[in-house]
C-alpha positions in Angstrom: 0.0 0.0 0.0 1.6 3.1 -1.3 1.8 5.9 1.9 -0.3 8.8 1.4 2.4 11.1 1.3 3.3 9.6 -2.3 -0.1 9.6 -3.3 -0.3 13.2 -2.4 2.8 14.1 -4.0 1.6 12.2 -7.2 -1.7 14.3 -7.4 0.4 17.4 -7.4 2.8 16.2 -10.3 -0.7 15.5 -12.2 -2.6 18.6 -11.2 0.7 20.6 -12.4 0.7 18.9 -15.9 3.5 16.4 -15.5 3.7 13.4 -17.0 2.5 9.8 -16.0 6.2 9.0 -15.7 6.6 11.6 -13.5 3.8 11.2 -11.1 4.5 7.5 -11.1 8.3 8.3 -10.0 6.7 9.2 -6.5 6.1 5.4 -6.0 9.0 4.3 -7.3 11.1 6.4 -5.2 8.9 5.2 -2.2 9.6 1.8 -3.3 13.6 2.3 -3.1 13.1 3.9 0.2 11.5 0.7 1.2 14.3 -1.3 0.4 16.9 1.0 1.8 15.4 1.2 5.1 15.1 -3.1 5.2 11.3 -3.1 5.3 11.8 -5.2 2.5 14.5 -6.9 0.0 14.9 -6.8 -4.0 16.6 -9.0 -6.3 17.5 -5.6 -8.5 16.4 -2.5 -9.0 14.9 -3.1 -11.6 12.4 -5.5 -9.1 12.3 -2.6 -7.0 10.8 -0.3 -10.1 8.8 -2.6 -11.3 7.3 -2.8 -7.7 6.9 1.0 -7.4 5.2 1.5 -11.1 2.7 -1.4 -10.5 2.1 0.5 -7.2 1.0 3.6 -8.9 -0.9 1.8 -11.7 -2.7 0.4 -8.8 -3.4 4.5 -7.2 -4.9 5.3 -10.8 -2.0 7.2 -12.9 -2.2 6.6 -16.0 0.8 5.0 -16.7 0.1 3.1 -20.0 1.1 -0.6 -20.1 5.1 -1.9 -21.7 4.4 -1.9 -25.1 4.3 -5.4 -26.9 7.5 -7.2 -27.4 9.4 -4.7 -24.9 8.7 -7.1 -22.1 7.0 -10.4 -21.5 3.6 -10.7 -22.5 3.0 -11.5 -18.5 4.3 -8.7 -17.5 2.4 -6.8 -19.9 -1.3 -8.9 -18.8 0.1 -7.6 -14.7 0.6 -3.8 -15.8 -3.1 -4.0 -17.5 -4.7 -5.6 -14.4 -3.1 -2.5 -12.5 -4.4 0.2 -14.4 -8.0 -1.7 -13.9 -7.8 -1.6 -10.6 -6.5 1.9 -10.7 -9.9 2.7 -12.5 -12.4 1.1 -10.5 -12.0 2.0 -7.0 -13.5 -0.2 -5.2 -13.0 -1.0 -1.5 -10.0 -3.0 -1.5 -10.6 -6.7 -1.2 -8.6 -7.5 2.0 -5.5 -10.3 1.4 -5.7 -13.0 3.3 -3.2 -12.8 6.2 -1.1 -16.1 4.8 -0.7 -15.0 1.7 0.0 -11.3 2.7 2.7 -13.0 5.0 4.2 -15.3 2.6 4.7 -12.3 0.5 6.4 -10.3 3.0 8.8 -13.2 4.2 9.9 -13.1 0.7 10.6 -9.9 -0.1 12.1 -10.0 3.4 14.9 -12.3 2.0 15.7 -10.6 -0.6 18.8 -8.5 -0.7 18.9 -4.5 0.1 21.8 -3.9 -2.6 19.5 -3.4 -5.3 18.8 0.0 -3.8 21.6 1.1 -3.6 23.7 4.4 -5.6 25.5 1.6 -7.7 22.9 -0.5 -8.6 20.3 2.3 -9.8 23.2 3.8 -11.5 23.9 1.0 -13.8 20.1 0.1 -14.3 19.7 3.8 -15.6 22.4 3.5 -18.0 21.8 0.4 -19.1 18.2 1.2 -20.2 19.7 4.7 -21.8 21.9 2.1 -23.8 18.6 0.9 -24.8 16.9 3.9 -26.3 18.2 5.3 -29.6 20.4 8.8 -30.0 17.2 10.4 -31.5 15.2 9.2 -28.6 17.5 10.4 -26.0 18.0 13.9 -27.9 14.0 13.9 -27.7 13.9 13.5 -24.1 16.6 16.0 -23.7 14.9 18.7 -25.5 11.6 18.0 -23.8 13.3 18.6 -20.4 14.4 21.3 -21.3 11.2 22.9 -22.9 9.6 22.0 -19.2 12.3 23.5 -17.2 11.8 27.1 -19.0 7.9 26.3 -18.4 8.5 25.6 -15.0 10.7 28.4 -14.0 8.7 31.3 -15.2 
């Protein structure tokens, strides 16, 4: 369950025009906090992002799904089953104490590296690595365009 704080911060990334991305990095970041204090382990950080995006799918931003052959089609039918239940908001259907447990325990024994400066450093360049030079240039030039939005 994603603390209200990040929910909160979230909503303000939305109601000030920023991207999905953006309002979604509030969870993610909650999520690497997580791991870094030892409420819970990851196997990487990519684990611990996946956790904190399927996290804000599940708080209704509107994050759109991996598109199809960028990731397993599992992992594509999870992100789709968040954003449902990001759109209906109905009373959340209670886990059942064994199950919430076993999932705990696990994530318990995972490691806390994956959190750490290192590890996000090399999962952040190794999906740059990933995106074209046009793509990147994009991305650069849109960050830019928001900063001189942002600071007037």
């Amino acid at each position: 369950m994603p603390s209200r704080a990040a929910t909160n911060r979230a909503r303000a990334d939305k109601r000030a025009g920023k991207s999905p991305g953006t309002q979604a990095g509030e969870f993610v970041r909650e999520e690497v906090e997580h791991v870094r204090e030892g409420k819970h382990g990851a196997r990487s950080a990519k684990q611990a992002i996946a956790i904190g995006l399927s996290k804000a799918r599940r708080a209704g931003v509107e994050l759109p799904p991996p598109q199809q052959g960028k990731m397993s089609e599992e992992t594509r039918r999870k992100a789709v089953r968040d954003i449902e239940k990001g759109h209906h908001m109905a009373p959340r259907q209670n886990v059942t104490s064994k199950r919430r447990s076993a999932s705990t325990k696990a994530l318990k024994r995972e490691g806390h590296r994956a959190a750490s400066r290192e590890a996000l450093s090399a999962q952040a360049r190794s999906a740059a690595k990933r995106r074209s030079p046009a793509q990147r240039s994009a991305a650069a030039k849109k960050a830019a365009r928001t900063r001189e939005m942002h600071a007037h």
